[in-house]
C-alpha positions, -999 to +999 in steps of 0.1 A: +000+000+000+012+034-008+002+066+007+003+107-006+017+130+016+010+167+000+005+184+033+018+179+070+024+144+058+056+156+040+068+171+068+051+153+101+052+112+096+042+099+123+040+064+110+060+032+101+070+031+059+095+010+043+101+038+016+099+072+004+094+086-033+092+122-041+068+127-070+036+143-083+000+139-087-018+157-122-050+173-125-051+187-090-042+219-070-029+224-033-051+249-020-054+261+021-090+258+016-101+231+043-106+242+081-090+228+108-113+224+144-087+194+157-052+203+145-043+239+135-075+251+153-104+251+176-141+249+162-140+285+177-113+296+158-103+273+128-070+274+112-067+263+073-051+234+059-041+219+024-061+200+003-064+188-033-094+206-053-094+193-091-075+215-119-092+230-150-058+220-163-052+177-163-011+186-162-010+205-138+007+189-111+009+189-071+044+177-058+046+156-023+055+124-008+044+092-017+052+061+015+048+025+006+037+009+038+046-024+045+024-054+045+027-061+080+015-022+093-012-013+064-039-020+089-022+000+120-015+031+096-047+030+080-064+031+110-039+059+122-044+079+092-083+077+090-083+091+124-059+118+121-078+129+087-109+126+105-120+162+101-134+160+068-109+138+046-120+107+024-098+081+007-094+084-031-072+063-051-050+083-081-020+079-099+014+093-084+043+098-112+074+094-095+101+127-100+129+100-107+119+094-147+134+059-144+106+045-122+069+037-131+041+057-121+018+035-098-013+043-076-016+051-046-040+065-017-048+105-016-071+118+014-085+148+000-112+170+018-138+178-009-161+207-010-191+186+005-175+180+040-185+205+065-147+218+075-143+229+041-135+265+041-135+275+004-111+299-015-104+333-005-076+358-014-041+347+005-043+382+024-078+369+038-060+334+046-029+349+061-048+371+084-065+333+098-037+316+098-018+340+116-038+333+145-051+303+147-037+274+171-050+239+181-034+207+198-014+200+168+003+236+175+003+270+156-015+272+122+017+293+114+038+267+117+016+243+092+026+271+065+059+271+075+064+238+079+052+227+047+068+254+023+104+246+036+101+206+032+085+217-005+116+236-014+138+209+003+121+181-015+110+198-049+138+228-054+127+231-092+095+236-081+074+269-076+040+261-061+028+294-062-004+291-034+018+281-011+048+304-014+024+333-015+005+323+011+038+319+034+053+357+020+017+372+033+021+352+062+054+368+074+040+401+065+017+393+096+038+371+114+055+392+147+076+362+152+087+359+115+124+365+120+125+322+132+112+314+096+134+340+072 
């Protein structure tokens, strides 16, 4: 079994894999349109996190993590997984094209939040997004960080790579950000 990460999965696993590909998905974009009530917020105050809407554009691509899971832990992960993307994720199964050209594409399991589940927050301008992100917090720790977190591992993992949302997203961010001289 292989998993996606495109979000805190590329930068928080916090569960047993026997192997690591970066790659892509086509046909979607990463977008901070989903709420979060039980990681980067409260249901008072939610914080935004990634998820994959579908792409006018079947090329375009969104760059992450893809984990093979061994046979012995797919039912401990998947049970792990389907409770920390509780709030509002479902299981979809898509092709992930490995960035090493040499190796096959092969699927693999995507939890995406669509625009039915009740968490899902919708677009707005990054400015509007920065401003909630800024400060938003939940057990998982500040929404801030999420951002931060994500668009480092990105540029680590994908250097070639200009994801645009995200990048934007985390230059309004520090705009905001009081505390932004621990992320320059």
């Amino acid at each position: 079994m292989w998993i996606f990460g495109y979000g805190s999965l590329v930068w928080k696993v916090d569960f047993t894999y026997e192997l690591k590909v970066v790659g892509y998905i086509t046909g979607y974009l990463r977008r901070f349109y989903q709420h979060s009530i039980d990681h980067r917020g409260v249901p008072e105050k939610p914080g935004r996190v990634v998820t994959l809407i579908p792409s006018d554009d079947t090329t375009s691509k969104v760059w992450g993590v893809a984990y093979k899971i061994g046979e012995n832990d797919i039912d401990e992960v998947t049970k792990h997984l389907d409770f920390r993307e509780k709030n509002g994720y479902s299981k979809k199964t898509v092709t992930f094209h490995p960035d090493d050209q040499t190796k096959t594409p092969f699927n693999l399991t995507i939890y995406i939040a669509t625009e039915e589940n009740q968490s899902f927050a919708g677009p707005a301008s990054i400015e509007d997004i920065a401003k909630q992100v800024v400060s938003c917090q939940g057990p998982s720790g500040p929404n801030k960080e999420y951002v931060y977190n994500l668009a480092k591992a990105m540029r680590q993992l994908a250097p070639h790579i200009n994801d645009e949302h995200l990048f934007a997203l985390e230059a309004a961010l520090k705009k905001l950000d009081p505390d932004d001289l621990k992320h320059s």
